[in-house]
C-alpha positions as CSV (number, residue, x, y, z in Angstrom):
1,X,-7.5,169.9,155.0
2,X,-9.7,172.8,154.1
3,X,-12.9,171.7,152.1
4,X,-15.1,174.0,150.0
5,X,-18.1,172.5,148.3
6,X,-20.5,174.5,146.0
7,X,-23.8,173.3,145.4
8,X,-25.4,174.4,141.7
9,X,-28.3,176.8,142.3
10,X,-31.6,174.8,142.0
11,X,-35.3,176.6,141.6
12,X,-36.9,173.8,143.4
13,X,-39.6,173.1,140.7
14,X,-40.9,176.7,140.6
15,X,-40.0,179.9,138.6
16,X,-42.1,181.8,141.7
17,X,-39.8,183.8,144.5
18,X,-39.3,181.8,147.3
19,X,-38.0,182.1,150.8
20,X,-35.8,179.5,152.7
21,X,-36.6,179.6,156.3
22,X,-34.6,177.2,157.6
23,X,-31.6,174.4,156.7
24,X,-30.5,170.9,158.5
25,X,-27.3,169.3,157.8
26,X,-27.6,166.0,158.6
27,X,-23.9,165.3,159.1
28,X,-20.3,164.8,161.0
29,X,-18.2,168.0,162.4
30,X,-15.1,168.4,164.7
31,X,-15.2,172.4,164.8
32,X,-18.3,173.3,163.2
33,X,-19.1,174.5,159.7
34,X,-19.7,177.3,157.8
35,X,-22.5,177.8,155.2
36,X,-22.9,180.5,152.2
37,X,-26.2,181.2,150.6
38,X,-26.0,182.1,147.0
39,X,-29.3,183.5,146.1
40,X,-30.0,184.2,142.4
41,X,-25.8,184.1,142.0
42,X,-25.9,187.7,143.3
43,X,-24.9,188.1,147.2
44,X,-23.5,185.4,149.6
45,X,-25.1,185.7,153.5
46,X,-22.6,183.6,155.6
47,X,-24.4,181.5,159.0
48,X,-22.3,179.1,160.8
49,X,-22.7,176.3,163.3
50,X,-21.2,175.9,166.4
51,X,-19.0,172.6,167.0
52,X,-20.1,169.1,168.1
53,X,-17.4,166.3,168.9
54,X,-20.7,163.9,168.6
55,X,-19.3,160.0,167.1
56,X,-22.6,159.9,164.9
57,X,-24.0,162.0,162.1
58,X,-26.4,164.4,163.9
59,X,-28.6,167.1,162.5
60,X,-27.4,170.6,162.6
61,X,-30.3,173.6,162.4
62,X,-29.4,176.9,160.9
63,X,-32.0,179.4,160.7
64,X,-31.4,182.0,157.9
65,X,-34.2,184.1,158.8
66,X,-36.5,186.6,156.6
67,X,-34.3,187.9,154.8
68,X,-33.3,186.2,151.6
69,X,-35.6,186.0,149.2
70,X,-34.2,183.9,145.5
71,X,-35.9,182.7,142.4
72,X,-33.0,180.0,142.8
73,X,-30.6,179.4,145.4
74,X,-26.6,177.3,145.6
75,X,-24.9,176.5,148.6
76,X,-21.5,176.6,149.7
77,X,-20.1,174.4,152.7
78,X,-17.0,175.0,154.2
79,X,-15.5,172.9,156.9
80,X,-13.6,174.9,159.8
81,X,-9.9,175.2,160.5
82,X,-9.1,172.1,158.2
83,X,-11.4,169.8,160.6
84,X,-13.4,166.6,159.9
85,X,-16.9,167.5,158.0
86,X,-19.3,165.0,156.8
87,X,-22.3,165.9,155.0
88,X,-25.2,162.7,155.2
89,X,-27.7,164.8,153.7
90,X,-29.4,168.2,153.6
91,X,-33.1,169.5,154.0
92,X,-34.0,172.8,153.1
93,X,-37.3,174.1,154.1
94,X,-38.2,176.8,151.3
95,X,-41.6,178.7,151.6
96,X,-43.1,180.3,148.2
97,X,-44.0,183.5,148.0
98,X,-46.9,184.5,146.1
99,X,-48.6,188.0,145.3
100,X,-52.0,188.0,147.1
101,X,-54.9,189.2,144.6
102,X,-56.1,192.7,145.0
């Protein structure tokens, strides 16, 4: 069964631009997943993972690089080819950016 779930954009306590450097899934997949950033509700930047047949949940790295910067940022999780996906729990490691006095 296909599965499409949108997280709501958070700020993560801060009105300041921010960068996210790098996600884990903590979770269960048969034929990996795919995962949209949706920064500031403007453009969607697709990464995916590749599969793991693993019995447990297991944690799942994808780096998003540089690139996207947000003031807030929603997710989107899709599972692949209709197969198993289980999501335990997800840490996103967000750096702020700040303006450096002149």
């Amino acid at each position: 069964v296909a599965m499409r779930v949108r997280f709501a954009p958070t700020d993560f306590g801060s009105p300041q631009l921010k960068r996210a450097d790098t996600i884990y899934f903590h979770c269960r997949e048969h034929n990996g997943m795919r995962l949209s950033l949706v920064p500031d509700e403007r453009v969607i930047e697709r990464y995916g993972t590749a599969p793991d047949r693993q019995r447990g949940i297991g944690a799942h790295k994808i780096n998003v690089g540089r690139g996207v910067q947000f003031h807030t940022l929603g997710l989107v999780v899709e599972n692949v080819a209709g197969e198993r996906l289980e999501i335990g729990r997800i840490d996103l490691l967000v750096t702020e950016l700040s303006r450096k006095p002149r």
